[in-house]
VMD Tcl script that draws the C-alpha trace (Angstrom):
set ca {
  {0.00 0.00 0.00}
  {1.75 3.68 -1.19}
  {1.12 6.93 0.96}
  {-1.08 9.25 0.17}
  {0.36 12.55 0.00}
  {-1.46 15.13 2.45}
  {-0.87 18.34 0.29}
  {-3.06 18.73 -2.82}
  {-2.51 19.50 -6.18}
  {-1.75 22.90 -7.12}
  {-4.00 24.37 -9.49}
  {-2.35 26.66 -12.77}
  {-1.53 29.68 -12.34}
  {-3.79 30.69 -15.02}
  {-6.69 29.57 -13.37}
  {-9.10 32.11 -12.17}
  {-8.89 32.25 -7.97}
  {-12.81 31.49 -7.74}
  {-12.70 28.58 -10.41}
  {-9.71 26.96 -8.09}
  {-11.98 27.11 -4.96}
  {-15.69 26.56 -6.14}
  {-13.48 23.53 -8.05}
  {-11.83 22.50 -4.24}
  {-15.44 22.57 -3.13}
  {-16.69 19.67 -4.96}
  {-16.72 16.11 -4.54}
  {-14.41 13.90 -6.65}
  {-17.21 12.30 -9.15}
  {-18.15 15.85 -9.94}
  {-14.48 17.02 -10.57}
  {-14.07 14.25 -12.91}
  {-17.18 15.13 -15.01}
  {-15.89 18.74 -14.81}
  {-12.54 17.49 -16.14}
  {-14.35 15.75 -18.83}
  {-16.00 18.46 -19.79}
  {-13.01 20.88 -19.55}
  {-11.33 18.31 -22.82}
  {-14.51 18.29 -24.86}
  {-14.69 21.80 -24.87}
  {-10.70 21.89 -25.24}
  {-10.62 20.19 -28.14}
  {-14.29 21.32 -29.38}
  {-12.11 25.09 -29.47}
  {-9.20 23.49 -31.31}
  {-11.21 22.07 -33.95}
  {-13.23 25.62 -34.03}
  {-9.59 27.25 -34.66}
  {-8.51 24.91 -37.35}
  {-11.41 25.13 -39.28}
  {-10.97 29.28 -39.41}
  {-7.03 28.12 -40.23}
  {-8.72 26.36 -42.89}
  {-9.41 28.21 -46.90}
  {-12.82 29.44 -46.33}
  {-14.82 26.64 -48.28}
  {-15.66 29.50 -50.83}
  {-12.64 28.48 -52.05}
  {-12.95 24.97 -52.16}
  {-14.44 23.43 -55.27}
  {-18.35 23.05 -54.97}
  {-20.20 20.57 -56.60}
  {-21.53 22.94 -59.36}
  {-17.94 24.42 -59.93}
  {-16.57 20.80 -60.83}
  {-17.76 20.30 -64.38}
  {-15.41 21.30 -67.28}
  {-13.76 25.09 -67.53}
  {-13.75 26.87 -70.26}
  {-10.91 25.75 -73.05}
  {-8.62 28.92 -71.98}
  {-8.63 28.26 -68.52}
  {-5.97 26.09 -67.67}
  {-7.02 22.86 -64.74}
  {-5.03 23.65 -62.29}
  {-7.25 27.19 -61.76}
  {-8.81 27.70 -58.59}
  {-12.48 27.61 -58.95}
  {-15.08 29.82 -56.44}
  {-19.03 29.97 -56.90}
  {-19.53 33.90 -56.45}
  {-23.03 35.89 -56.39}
  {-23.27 39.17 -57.65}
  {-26.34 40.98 -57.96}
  {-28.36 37.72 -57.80}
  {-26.29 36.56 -60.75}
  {-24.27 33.62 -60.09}
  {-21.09 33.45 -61.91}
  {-17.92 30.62 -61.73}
  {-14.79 32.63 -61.25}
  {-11.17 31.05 -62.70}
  {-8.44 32.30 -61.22}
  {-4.74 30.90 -61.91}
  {-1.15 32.30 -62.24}
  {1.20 32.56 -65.12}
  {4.97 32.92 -64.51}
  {4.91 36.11 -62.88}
  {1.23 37.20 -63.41}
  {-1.94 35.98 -61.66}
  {-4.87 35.89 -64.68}
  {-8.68 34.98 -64.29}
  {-11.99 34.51 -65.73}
  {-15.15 34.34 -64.90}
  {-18.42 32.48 -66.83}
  {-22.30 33.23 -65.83}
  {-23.73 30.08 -64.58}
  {-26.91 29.17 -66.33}
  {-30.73 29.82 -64.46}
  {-30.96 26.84 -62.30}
}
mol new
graphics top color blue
foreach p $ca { graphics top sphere $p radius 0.5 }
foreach p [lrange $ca 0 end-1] q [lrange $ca 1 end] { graphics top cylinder $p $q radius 0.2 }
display resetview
């Protein structure tokens, strides 16, 4: 049988004072839900900061901006959906040596 140590854990500095003693207040069952709720949310905020890491999905090929480009526009364009004016419109944009070029085609009434 090991000893138990009599002084208790010391909290982060970070933590707010009245966090570290409403936490010291509770019984261990409820500090072990609170701790595994403290990692959902942890990692529920990670995933929250890598998605606005991410290219916005604007950028991302949509399903309507998959079929074929135009013959000038070379495949490895980047292809965004964009409204303007309630008129949708598939803009091409890709660079060439030392210039960026782009193009943009009216998609058809859906």
């Amino acid at each position: 049988m090991t000893e138990r140590d009599p002084t208790p854990p010391q909290p982060p500095a970070a933590l707010d004072d009245g966090l570290v003693e409403a936490l010291e207040t509770q019984d261990s069952e409820t500090l072990l839900s609170v701790a595994e709720y403290a990692l959902s949310l942890a990692e529920w905020k990670e995933s929250l900061a890598a998605d606005e890491a991410s290219p916005s999905t604007s950028q991302q090929p949509s399903p309507e901006s998959s079929s074929e480009s135009p013959p000038s526009v070379p495949d490895r364009a980047v292809v965004s959906v964009v409204e303007i004016a309630g008129e949708r419109y598939r803009y091409y944009q890709w660079r060439e040596g030392d210039e960026i070029r782009s193009e943009t085609e009216r998609l058809a009434d859906e």
